[in-house]
C-alpha positions as CSV (number, residue, x, y, z in Angstrom):
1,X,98.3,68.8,90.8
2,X,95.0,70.2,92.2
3,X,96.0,67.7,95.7
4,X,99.1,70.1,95.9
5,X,97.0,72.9,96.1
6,X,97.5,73.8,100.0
7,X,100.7,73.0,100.1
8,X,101.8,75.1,97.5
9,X,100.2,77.7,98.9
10,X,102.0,77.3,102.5
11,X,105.5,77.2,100.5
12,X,104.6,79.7,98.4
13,X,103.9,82.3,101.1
14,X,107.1,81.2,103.1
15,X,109.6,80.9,100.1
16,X,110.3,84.7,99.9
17,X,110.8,85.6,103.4
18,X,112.8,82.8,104.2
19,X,115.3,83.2,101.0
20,X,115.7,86.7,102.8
21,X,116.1,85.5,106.4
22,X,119.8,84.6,104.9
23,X,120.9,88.4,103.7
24,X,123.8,89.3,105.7
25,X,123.8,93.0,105.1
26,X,120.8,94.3,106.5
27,X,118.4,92.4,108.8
28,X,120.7,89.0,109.2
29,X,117.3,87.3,109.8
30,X,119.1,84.0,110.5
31,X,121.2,85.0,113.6
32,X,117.1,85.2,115.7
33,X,116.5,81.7,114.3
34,X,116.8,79.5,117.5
35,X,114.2,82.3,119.6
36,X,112.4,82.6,116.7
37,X,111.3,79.3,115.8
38,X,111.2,78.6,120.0
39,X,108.3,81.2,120.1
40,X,106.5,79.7,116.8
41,X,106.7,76.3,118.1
42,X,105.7,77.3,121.7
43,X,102.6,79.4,120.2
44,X,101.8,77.1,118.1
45,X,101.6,74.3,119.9
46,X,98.5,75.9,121.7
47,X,96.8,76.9,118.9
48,X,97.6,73.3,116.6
49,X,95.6,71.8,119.4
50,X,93.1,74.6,119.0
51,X,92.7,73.4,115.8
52,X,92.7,69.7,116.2
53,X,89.8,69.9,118.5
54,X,87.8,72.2,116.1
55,X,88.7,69.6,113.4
56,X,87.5,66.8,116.1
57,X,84.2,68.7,116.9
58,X,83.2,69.9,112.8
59,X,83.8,73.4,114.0
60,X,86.2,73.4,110.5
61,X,86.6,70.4,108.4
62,X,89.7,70.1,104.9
63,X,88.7,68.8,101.6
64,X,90.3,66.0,100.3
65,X,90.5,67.4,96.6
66,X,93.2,69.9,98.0
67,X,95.5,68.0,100.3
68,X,98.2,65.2,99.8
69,X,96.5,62.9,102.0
70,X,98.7,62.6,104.9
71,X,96.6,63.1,108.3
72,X,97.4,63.4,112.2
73,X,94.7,63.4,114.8
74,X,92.6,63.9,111.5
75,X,94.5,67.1,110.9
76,X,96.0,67.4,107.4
77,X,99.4,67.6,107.2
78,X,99.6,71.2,105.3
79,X,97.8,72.5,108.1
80,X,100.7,72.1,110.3
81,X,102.9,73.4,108.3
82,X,101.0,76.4,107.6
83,X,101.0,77.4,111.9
84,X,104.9,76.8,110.8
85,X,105.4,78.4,107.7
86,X,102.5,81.3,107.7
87,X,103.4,82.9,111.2
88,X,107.4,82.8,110.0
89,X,106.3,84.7,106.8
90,X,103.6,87.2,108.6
91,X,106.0,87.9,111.3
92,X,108.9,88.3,109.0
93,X,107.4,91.0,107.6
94,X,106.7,92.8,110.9
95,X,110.4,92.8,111.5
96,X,111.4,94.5,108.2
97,X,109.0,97.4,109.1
98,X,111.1,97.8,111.7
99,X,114.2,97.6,109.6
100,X,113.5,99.8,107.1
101,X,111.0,102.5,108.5
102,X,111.9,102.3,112.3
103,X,110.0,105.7,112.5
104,X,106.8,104.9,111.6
105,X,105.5,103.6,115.4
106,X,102.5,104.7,117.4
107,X,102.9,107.1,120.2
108,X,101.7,105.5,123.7
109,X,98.1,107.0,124.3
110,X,96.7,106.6,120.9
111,X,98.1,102.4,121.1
112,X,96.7,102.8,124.7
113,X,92.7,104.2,123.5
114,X,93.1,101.6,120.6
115,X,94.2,98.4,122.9
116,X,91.3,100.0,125.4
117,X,88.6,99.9,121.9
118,X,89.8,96.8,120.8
119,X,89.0,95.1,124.3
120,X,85.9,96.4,124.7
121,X,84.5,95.4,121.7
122,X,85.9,92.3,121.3
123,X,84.9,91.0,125.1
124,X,81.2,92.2,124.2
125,X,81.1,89.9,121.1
126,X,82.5,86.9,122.8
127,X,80.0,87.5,125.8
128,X,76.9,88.0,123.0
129,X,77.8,84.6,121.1
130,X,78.6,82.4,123.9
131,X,76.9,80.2,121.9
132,X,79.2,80.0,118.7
133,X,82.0,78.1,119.7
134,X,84.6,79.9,117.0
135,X,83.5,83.3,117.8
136,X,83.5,83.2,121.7
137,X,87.2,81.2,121.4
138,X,88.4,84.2,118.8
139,X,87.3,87.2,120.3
140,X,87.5,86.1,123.9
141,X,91.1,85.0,123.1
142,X,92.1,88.1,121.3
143,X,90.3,90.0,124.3
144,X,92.3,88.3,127.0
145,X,95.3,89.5,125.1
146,X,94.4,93.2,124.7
147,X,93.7,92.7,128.7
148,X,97.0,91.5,129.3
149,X,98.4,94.8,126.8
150,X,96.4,97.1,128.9
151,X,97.9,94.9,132.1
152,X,101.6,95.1,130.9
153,X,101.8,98.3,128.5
154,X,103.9,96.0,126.6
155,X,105.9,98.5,123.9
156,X,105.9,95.8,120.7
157,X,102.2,96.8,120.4
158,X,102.8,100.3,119.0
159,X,104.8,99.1,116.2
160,X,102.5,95.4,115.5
161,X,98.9,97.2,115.2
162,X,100.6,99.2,112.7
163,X,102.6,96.4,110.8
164,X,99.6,94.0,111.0
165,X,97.3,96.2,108.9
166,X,100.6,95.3,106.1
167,X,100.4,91.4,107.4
168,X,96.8,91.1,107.2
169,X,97.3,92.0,102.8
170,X,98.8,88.8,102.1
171,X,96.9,87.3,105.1
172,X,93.8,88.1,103.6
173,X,94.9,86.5,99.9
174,X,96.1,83.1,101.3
175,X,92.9,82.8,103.7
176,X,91.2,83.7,100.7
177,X,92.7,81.2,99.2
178,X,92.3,78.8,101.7
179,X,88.3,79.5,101.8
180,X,87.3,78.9,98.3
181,X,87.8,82.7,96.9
182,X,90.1,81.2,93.5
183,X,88.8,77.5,93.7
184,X,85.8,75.6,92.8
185,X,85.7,74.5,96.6
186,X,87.3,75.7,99.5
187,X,90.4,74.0,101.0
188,X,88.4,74.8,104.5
189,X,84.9,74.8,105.3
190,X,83.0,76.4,108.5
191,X,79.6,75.4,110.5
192,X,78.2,78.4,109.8
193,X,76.2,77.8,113.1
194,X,79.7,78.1,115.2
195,X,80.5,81.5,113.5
196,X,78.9,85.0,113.6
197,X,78.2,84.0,109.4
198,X,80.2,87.4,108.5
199,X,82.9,86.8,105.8
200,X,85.8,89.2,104.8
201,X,85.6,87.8,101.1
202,X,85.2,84.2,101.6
203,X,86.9,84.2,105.4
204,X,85.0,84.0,108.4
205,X,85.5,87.3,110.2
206,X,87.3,85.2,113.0
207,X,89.7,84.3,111.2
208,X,91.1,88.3,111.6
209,X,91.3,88.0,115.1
210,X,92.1,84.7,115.4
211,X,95.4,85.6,113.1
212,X,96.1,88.8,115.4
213,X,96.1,86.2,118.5
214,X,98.6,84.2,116.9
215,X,100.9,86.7,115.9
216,X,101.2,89.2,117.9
217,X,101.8,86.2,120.7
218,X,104.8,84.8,118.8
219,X,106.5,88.7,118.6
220,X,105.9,88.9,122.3
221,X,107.4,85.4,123.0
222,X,110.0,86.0,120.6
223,X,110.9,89.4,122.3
224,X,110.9,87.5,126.0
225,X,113.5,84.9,124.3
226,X,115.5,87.6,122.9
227,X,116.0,89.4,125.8
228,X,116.6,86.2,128.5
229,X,119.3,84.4,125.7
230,X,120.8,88.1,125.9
231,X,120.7,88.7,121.6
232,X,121.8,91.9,120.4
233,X,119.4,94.8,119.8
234,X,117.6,94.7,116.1
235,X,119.6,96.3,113.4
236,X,118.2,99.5,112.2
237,X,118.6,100.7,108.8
238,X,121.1,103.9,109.1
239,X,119.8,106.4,106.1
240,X,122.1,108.4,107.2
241,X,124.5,107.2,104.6
């Protein structure tokens, strides 16, 4: 059972919001399918080969005891899933925010000051480690994105920072998870020497940003798709009645 252990944990975490995705009343998850999963494949494909090469290089490494045993390019096989299965859960939950409390949203100059805070600090700490492989790919990443936010004003921002401090709840328990909080081992070990050696309970502090870069990528490629295969607007829940 233990060998199941990661895989459970990617079902697990998708199960609910994709039992969901098929209520016709409210969000009608479902009808977004073909733009949604074109933006998780397309941002995931970048950031699967992210991690093979990590796995390649020792950067990260998967322990046998957890896993079914079925490896690509030395990969295991849960880890795909999980840039399937995690970013469809996370992001799931970004769009019921929207649903059901389409008021809560960030006005433009505070999103603006934190986009501005968020680069700044974030470009610093890749230019300072250059020498830690994970932390100068996570924060510089994360940084060229807030760049291209201050670049392109894009609107989505004002309603993600807000819905990922909700993602980053569950984020933290399966990473947690994942990093050897609730096991005798962790599913996924760290060189140490190719991270800043800060951990948010057993994660590397990476990992945050890391899952931010993901993310907040997929909404925004998601949104592009939307818009050029000419869907309808979101549905709003009316509390009028």
């Amino acid at each position: 059972m233990q060998s199941y252990y990661y895989l459970l944990l990617d079902i697990l975490s998708f199960s609910i919001p994709f039992l969901f995705s098929f209520e016709r009343k409210r969000m009608h998850f479902i009808q977004y399918w073909k733009a949604f999963f074109s933006a998780i494949l397309l941002v995931g494909l970048f950031f699967i080969a992210w991690d093979i090469y990590f796995t390649y290089t020792k950067v990260w490494g998967f322990n046998d005891e957890y896993l079914i045993g079925v490896r690509i390019f030395q990969m295991p096989l849960e880890e795909y899933l999980f840039f399937l299965l995690i970013p469809y859960a996370s992001v799931f939950i970004h769009y019921s925010l929207e649903y059901f409390i389409p008021k809560i949203i960030l006005n433009e100059s505070i999103t603006k000051f934190i986009t501005y805070i968020l680069f700044v600090v974030s470009f610093a700490v890749a230019v300072f480690n250059y020498d830690k492989i994970y932390t100068v790919c996570s924060f510089g990443l994360f940084a060229l994105l807030m760049l291209l936010q201050i670049i392109y004003k894009w609107k989505d921002a004002q309603r993600f920072y807000l819905s990922f401090i909700v993602i980053y709840i569950p984020f933290y328990f399966v990473n947690n998870a994942l990093t050897g909080n609730y096991s005798e081992n962790p599913v996924v070990f760290y060189d140490d020497t190719e991270n800043l050696g800060i951990r948010v309970g057993t994660m590397p502090l990476e990992d945050s940003f890391y899952c931010f870069t993901l993310l907040y990528s997929i909404v925004l490629v998601f949104e592009f798709f939307k818009r050029k295969w000419n869907y309808p607007p979101a549905p709003i829940r009316n509390y009028g009645h």
